[in-house]
C-alpha positions as CSV (number, residue, x, y, z in Angstrom):
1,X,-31.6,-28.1,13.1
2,X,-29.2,-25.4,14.5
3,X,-27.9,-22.4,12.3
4,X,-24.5,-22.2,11.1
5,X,-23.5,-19.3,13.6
6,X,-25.5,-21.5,16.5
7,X,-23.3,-24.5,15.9
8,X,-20.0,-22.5,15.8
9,X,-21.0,-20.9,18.8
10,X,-22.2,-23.6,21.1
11,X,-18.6,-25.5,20.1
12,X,-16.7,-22.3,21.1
13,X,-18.7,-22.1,24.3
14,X,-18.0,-25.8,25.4
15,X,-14.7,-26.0,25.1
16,X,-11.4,-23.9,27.1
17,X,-7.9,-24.2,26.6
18,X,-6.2,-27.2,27.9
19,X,-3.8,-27.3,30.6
20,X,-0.2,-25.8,30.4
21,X,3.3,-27.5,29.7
22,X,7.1,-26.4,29.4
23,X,8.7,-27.8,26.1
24,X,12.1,-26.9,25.3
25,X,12.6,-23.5,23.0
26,X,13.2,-25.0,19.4
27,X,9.7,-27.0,20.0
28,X,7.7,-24.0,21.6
29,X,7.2,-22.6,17.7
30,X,4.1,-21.9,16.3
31,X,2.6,-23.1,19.9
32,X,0.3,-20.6,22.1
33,X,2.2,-19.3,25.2
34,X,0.4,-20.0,28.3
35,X,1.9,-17.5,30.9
36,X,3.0,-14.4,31.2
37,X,6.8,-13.8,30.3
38,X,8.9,-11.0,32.6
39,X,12.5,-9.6,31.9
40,X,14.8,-10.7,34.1
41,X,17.7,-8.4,32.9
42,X,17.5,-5.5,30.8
43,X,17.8,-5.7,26.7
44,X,20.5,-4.0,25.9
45,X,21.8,-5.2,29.0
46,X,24.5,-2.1,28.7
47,X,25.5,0.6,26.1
48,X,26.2,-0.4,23.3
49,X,27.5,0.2,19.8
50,X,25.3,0.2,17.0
51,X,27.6,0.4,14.6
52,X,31.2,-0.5,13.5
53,X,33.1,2.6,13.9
54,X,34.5,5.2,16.5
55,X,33.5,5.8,19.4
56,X,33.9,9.9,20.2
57,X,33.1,12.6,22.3
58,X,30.3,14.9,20.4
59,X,32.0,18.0,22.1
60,X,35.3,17.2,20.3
61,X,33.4,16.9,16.6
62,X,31.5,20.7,16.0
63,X,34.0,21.5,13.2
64,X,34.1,19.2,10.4
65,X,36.6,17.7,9.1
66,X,38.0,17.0,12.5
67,X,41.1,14.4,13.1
68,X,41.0,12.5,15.9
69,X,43.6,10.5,17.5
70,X,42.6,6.5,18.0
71,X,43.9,5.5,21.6
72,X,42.2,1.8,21.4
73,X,40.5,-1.0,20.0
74,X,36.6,-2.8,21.1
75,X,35.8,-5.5,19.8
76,X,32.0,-7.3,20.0
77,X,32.5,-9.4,23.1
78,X,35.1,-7.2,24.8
79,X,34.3,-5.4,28.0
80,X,36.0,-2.3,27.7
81,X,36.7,-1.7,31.2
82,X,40.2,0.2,30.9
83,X,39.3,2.0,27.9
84,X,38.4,5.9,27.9
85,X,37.7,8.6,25.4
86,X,39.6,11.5,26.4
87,X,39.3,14.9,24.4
88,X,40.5,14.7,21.1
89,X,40.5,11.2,20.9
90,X,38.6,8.1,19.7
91,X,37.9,4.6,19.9
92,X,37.6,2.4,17.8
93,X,34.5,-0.2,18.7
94,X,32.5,-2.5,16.3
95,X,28.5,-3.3,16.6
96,X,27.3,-4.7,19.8
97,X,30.3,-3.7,22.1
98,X,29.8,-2.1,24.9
99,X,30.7,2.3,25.6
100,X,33.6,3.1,26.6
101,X,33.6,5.6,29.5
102,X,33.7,9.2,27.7
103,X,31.7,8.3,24.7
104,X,28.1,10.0,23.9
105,X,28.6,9.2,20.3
106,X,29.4,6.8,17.5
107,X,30.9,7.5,14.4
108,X,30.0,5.1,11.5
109,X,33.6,4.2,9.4
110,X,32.3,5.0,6.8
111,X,31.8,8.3,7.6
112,X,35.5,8.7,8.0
113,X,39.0,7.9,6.7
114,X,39.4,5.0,8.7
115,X,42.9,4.3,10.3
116,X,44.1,2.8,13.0
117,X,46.4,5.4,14.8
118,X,44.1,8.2,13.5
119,X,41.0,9.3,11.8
120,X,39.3,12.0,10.1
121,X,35.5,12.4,10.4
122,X,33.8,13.6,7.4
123,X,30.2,14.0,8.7
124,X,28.6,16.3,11.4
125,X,28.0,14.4,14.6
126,X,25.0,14.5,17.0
127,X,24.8,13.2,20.6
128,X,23.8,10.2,21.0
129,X,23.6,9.0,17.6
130,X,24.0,5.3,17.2
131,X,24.1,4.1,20.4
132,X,21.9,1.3,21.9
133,X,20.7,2.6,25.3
134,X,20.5,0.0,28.5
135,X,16.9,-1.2,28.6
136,X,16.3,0.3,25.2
137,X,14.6,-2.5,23.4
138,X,13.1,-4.3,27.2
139,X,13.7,-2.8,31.0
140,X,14.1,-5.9,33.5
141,X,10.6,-7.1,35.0
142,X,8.3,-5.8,32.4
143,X,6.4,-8.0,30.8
144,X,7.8,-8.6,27.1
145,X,5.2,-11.2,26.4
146,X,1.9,-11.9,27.4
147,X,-0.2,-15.3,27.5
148,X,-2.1,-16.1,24.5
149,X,0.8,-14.9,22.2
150,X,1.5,-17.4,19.3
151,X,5.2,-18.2,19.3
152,X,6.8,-17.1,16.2
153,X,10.3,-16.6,14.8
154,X,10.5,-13.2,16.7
155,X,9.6,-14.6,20.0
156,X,11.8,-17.4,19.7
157,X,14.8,-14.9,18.9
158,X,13.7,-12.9,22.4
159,X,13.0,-16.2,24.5
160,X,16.9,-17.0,23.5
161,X,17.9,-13.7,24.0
162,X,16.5,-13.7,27.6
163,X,18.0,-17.1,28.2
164,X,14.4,-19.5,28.1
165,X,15.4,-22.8,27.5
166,X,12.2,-24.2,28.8
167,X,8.8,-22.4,27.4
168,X,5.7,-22.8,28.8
169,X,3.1,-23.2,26.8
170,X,-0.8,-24.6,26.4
171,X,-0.8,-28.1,25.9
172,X,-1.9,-29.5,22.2
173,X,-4.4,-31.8,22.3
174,X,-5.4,-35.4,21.5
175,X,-7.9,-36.1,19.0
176,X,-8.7,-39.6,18.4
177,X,-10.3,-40.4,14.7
178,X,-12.9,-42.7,14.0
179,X,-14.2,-43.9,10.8
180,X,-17.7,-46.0,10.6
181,X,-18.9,-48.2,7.9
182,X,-18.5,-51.8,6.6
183,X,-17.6,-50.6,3.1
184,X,-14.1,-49.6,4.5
185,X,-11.2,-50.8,4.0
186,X,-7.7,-49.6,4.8
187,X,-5.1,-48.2,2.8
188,X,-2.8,-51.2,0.9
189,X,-5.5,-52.8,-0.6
190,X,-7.2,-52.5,-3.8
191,X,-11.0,-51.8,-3.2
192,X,-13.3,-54.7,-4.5
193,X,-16.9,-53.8,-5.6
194,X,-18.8,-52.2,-2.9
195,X,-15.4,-51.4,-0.5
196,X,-14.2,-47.9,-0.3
197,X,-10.9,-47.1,0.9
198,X,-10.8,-45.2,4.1
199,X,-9.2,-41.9,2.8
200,X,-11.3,-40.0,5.3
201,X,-9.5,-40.9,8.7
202,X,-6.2,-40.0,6.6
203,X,-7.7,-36.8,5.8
204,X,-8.9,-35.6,9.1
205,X,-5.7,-36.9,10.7
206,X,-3.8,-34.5,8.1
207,X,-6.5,-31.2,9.4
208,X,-5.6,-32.2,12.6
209,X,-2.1,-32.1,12.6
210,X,-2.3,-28.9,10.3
211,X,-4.7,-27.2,13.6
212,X,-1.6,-28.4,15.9
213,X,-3.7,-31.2,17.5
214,X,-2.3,-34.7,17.8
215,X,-4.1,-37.0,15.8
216,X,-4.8,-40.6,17.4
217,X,-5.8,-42.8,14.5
218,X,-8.7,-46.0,15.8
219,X,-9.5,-47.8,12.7
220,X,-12.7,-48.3,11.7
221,X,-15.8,-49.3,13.7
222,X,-17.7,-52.0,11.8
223,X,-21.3,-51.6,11.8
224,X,-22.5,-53.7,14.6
225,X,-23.1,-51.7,18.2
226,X,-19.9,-53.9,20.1
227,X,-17.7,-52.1,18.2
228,X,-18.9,-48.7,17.9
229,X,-19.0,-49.2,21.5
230,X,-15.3,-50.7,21.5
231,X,-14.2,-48.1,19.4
232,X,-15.8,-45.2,20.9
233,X,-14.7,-46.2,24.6
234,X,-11.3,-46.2,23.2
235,X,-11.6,-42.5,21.5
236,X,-13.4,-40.7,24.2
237,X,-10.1,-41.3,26.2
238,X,-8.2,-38.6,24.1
239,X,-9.0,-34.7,24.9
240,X,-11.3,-34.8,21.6
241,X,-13.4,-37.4,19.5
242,X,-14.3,-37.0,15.4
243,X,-16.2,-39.8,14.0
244,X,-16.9,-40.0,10.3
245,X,-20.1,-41.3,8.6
246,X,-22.9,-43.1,10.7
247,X,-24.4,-40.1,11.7
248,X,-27.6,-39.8,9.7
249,X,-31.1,-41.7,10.4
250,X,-30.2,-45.3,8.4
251,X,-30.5,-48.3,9.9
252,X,-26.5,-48.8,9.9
253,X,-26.3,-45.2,11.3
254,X,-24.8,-46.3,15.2
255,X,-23.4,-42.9,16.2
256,X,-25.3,-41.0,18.2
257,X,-27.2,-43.8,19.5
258,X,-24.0,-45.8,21.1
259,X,-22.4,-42.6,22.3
260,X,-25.8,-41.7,24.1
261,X,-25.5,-44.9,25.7
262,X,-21.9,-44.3,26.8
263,X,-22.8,-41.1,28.7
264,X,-22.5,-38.4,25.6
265,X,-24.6,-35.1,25.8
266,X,-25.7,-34.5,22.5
267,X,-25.9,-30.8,22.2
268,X,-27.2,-30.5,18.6
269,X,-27.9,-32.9,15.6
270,X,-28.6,-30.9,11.8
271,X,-26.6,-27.4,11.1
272,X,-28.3,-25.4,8.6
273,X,-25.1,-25.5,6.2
274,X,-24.5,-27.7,2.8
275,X,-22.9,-29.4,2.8
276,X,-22.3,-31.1,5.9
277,X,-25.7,-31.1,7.1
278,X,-25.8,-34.4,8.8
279,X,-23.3,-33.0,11.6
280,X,-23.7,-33.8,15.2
281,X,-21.7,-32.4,18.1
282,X,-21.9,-33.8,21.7
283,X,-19.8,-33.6,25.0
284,X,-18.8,-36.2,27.3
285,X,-17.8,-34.6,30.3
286,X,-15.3,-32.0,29.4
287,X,-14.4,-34.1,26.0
288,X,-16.1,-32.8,23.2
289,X,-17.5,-35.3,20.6
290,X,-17.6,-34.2,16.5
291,X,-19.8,-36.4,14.6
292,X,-19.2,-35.7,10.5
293,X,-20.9,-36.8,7.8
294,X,-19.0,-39.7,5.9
295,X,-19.0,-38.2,2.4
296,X,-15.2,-36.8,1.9
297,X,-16.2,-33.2,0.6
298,X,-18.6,-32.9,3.7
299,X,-16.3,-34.3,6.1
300,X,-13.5,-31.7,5.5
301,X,-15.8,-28.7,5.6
302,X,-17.2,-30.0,8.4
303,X,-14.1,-30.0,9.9
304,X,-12.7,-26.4,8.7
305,X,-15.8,-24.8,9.7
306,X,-15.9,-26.2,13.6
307,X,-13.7,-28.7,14.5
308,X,-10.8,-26.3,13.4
309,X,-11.9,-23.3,15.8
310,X,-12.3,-25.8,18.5
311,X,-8.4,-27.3,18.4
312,X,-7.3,-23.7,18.2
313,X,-9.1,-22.5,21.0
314,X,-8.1,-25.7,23.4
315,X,-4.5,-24.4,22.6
316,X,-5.4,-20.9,23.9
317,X,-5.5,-19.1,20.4
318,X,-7.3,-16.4,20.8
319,X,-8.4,-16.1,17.1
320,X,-9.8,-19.3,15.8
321,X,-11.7,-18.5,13.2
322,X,-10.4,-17.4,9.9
323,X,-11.2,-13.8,8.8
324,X,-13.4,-13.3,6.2
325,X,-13.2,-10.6,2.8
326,X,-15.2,-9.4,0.2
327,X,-14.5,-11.3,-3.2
328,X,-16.2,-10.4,-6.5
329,X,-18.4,-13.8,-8.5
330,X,-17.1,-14.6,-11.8
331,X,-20.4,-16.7,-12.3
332,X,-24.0,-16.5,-11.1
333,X,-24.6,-18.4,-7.5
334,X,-27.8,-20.5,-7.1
335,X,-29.4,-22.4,-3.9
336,X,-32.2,-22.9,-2.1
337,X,-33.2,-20.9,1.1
338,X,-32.7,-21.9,4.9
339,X,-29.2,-23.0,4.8
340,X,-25.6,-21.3,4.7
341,X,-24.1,-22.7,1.5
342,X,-20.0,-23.1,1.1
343,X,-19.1,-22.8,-2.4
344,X,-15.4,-24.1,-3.0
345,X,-13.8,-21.2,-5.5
346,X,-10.4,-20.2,-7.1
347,X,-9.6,-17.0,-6.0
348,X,-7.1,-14.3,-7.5
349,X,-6.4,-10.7,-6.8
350,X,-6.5,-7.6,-9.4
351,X,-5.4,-4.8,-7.5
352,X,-7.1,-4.0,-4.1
353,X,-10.3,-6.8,-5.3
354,X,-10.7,-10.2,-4.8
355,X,-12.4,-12.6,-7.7
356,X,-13.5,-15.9,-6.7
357,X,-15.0,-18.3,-9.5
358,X,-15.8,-21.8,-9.1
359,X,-13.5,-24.3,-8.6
360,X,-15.8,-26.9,-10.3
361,X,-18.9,-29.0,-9.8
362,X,-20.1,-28.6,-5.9
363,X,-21.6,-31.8,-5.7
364,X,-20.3,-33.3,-2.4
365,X,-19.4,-36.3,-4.5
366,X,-16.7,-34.2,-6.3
367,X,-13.2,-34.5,-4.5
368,X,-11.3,-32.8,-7.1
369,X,-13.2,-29.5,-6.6
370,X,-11.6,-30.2,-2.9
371,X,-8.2,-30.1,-4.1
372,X,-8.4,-27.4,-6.4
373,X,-9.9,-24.8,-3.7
374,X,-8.3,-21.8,-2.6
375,X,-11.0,-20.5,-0.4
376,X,-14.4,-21.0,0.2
377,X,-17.4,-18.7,0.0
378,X,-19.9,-18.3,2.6
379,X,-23.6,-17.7,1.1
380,X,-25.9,-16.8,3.6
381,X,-28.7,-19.0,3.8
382,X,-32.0,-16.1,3.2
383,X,-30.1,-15.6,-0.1
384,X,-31.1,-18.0,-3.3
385,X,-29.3,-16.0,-6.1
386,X,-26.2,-14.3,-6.1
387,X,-25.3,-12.9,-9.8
388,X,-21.8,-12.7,-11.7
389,X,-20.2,-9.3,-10.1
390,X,-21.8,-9.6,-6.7
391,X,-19.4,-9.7,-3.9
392,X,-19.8,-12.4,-1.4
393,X,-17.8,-13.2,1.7
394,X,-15.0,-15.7,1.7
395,X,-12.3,-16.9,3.6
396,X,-9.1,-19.0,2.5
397,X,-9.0,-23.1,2.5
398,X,-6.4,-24.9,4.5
399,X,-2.5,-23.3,4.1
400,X,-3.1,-20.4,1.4
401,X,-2.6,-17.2,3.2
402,X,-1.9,-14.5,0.5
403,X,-2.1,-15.4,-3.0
404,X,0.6,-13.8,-5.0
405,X,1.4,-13.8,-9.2
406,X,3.0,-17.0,-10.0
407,X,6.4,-16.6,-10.8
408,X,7.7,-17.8,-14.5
């Protein structure tokens, strides 16, 4: 049996990011850029207004009020080519157009009279106030952004700016899903006695997706070797393999067994968590091989704790595993020693403190304790009681980021 922090770190170590594509700009969001990203012109590319208003010599302003005569018009888009302040005189320009020659200021209107033919300027004015500056924001060939930067909303709006139609970007990978077990049967069906329906593929296909990965859904394998071996042949052909259930000891348990056979380099069998004990992860060349317990509770915590970190890394994130805090028990915390236990709590804020209290029953059995989680605490496994008002470490479950008040 490994340790929790063994397991996580002999997944991390076997597995880079993948290989590098160019996807078109509106699909490059929320993906991991894989090179780095040089100017090619300068942002601003020229002077420019940052404001609608006038555009003045500062000389001509020191006493205020002072009238100015308007001698032209610049609209956003114009070039302004012909157009000149000359002493005593102003133009009027609106946000984003570029300087005319002359100018070392901008006037906001609203800091005057307006008017067309002539103004009045109410407010002292500096040199050099609002005005975008060439190269201001970017200078043309630095770097603006660098490999391993996640593509958000403000790098889209740059990439556009700059003219990237084509992104490129580490590749998202393939993860085939296997579930085991002659009890299963697929979604459409009413279970008889006995059958269970196979919520688990549907589940893991979900985290996948959720982690950026493709999912590539295989069915289940039926508990005879010829199909695990079918199905398993078929699954380490995508850049990642999960199979559910048939990982234990039992006589039905074809696994580990089969993908030994099929060349698989079982790395470590047992983590020193609960739940999820029962978890196996192997490699098969460069493709890395997850082995979950069956049990639905198990399988998903499995999953957050080190399949998760895995996908992100192969997609050249460079943070993969979810930060933890402190959060405050609401009630007592027992277990026995020699394993990391995950606890699945509520949690809420009060000021600068986290409070996390149970989310119900933690027996694995339990799916609605799943469902109702908004994080899950960590207890270290030397540790066998943790008391009401103790602070434990936690992280948040699945999509919850920042809990906020609900809104009536």
């Amino acid at each position: 049996m490994v340790s929790f922090e063994q397991a996580r770190s002999t997944i991390l170590a076997s597995v880079q990011p993948l290989g590098s594509e160019r996807v078109s700009l509106p699909e490059a969001a929320g993906r991991v850029l894989a090179e780095d990203l040089a100017a090619p012109w300068n942002m601003p590319a020229w002077d420019n207004s940052a404001m609608d208003g006038y555009a003045v010599r500062a000389a001509d302003c020191g006493t205020i009020p002072v009238r100015l005569t308007v001698t032209g018009f610049l609209p956003a888009g114009a070039r302004g080519d012909d157009l000149r302040v000359e002493p005593g005189c102003a133009v009027r320009i609106m946000t984003g157009a570029p300087l005319p020659a002359g100018c070392d200021a901008v006037v906001p209107v609203e800091d005057t009279e307006g008017g067309q033919q002539e103004t009045t300027l109410r407010e002292p004015v500096q040199k050099g106030q609002h005005i975008r500056l060439r190269g201001e924001d970017v200078t043309v060939g630095t770097i603006f952004l660098r490999s391993g930067a996640i593509i958000r909303p403000p790098e889209i709006n740059m990439l556009a700016s700059f003219g990237m139609a084509l992104v490129p970007v580490f590749r998202r990978p393939t993860v085939a899903i296997l579930s085991t077990g002659d009890e299963l049967v697929e979604l459409g069906r009413t279970p008889g006695t006995g059958e269970v329906l196979n919520s688990n593929t549907l589940s893991l296909a979900a985290s996948v997706r959720e982690a950026g990965g493709i999912p590539l859904i295989l069915g289940i394998a039926r508990d005879n070797r010829d199909n695990h071996i079918e199905k398993l042949k078929q699954g380490l052909k995508a850049d990642v393999l999960i199979t559910s259930a048939g990982v234990s000891a039992g006589d039905c348990d074809l696994v580990r067994d089969v993908l030994a056979e099929l060349g698989a380099d079982q790395l470590f069998w047992k983590i020193g968590i609960k739940p999820g004990g029962p978890t196996a992860f192997a490699l098969h060349g460069a493709t890395p091989v997850f082995s979950l317990p069956g049990n639905p509770v198990s399988t998903m915590i499995t999953f957050e704790e080190f399949v998760r970190p895995a996908l992100l890394r192969m997609q050249g994130h460079r943070r993969v595993v979810r930060p933890r805090f402190k959060a405050v028990l609401r009630e007592d915390q027992t277990k026995k020693p020699g394993k990391v236990q995950i606890v699945r709590v509520r949690l809420e804020r009060d000021g600068e403190r986290w409070y996390a209290s149970s989310a119900g029953k933690q027996q694995t059995a339990i799916l609605k304790t799943m469902v109702d989680a908004e994080g899950l605490a960590v207890l270290p496994a030397e540790g066998t009681r943790f008391a009401a008002g103790e602070e434990v470490e936690v992280h948040f479950y699945g999509s919850h980021i920042e809990l906020v008040e609900e809104q009536p």
